[in-house]
C-alpha positions in Angstrom: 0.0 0.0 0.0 1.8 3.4 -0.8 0.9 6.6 -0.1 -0.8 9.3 -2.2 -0.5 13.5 -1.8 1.8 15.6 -1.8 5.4 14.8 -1.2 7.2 14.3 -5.0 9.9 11.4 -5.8 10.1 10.5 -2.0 6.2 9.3 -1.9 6.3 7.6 -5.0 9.7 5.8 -3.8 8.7 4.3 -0.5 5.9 2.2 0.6 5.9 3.5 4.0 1.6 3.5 4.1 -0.1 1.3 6.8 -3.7 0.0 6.2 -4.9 -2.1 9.0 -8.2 -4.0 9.2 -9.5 -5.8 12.1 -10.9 -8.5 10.8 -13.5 -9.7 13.4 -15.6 -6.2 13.4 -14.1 -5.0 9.9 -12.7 -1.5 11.6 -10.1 0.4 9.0 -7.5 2.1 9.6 -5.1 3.6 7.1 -1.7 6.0 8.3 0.7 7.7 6.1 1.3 10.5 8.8 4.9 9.6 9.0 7.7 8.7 6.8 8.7 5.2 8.3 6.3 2.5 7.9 7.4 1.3 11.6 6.0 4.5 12.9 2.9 4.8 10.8 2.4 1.0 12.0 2.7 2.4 15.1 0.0 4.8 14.9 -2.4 3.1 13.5 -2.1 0.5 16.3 -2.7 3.0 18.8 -5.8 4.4 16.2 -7.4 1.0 16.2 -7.2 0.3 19.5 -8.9 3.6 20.6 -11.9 2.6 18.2 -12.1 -0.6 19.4 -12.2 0.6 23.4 -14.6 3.1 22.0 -16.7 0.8 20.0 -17.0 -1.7 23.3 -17.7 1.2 25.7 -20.6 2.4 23.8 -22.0 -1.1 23.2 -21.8 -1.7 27.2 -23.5 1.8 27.2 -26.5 0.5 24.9 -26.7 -2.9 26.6 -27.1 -1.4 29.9 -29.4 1.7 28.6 -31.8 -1.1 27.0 -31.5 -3.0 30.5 -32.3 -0.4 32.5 -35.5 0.6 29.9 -36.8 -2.5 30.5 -37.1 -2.4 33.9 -39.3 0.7 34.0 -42.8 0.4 33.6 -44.7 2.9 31.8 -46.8 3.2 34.6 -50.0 1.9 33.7 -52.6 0.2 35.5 -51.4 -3.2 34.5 -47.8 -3.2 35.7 -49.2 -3.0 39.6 -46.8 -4.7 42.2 -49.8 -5.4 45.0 -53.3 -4.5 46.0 -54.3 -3.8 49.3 -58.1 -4.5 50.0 -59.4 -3.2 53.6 -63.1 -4.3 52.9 -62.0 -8.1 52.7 -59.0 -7.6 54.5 -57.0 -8.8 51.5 -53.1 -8.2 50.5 -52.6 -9.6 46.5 -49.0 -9.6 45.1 -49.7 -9.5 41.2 -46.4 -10.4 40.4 -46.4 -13.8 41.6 -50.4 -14.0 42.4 -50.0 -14.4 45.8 -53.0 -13.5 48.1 -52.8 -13.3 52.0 -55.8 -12.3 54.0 -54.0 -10.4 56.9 -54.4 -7.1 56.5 -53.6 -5.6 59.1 -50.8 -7.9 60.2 -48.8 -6.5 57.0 -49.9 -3.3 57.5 -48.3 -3.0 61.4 -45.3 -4.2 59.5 -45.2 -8.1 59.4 -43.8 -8.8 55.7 -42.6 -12.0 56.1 -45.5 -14.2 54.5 -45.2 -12.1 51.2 -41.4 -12.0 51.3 -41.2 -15.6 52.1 -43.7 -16.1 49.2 -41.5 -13.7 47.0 -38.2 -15.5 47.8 -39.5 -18.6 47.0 -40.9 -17.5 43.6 -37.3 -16.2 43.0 -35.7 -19.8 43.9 -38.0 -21.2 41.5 -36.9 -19.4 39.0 -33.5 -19.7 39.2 -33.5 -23.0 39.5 -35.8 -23.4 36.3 -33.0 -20.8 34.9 -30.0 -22.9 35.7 -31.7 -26.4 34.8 -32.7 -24.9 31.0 -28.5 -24.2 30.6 
């Protein structure tokens, strides 16, 4: 690969022009900055890498973006986490459609049916998760 501009006799006598390709994403990157091929070599090694850092980085930016849009609702009446019924004294998680009819024992702060109920829907998934790989 030689080099092209300006320059006279001494571009059209040396091949000092680096074109590198990374062959797994198909990045380019040509240098003829310099007169030694060692150094232009150089150079675009350090170009290439950059891109490459900077092609990661922002694909771990839009994985975790998406991740993170997926977790947020859009609010609506659908996407409820749990219903709290005083006439029937009723506590329903939606999530996992578990119903407790203890009121007022979850209300003066006893959780531990529905987060016993919500750990063992978690288990159950994992384990249905680790048996499909």
């Amino acid at each position: 690969y030689r080099a092209s501009g300006p320059g006279g006799q001494g571009v059209n006598t040396t091949d000092s022009a680096v074109r590198i390709t990374h062959k797994p994403s198909g990045v380019v990157v040509a240098m003829q900055d310099e007169r030694s091929q060692l150094q232009n070599r150089l150079r675009a090694m350090q170009v290439l890498r950059a891109r490459l850092l900077k092609r990661q980085e922002e694909e771990l930016q839009a994985r975790a973006s998406a991740e993170r849009k997926a977790q947020v609702g859009g609010g609506g009446r659908g996407e409820k986490i749990r219903t709290y019924n005083f006439k029937d004294s009723r506590v329903t998680d939606h999530r996992i459609g578990f119903t407790l009819h203890q009121l007022q024992d979850v209300l003066a702060g006893n959780l531990d049916p529905v987060v016993d109920a919500l750990t063992l829907e978690y288990q159950t998934e994992q384990l249905a998760d680790s048996g499909e790989n």
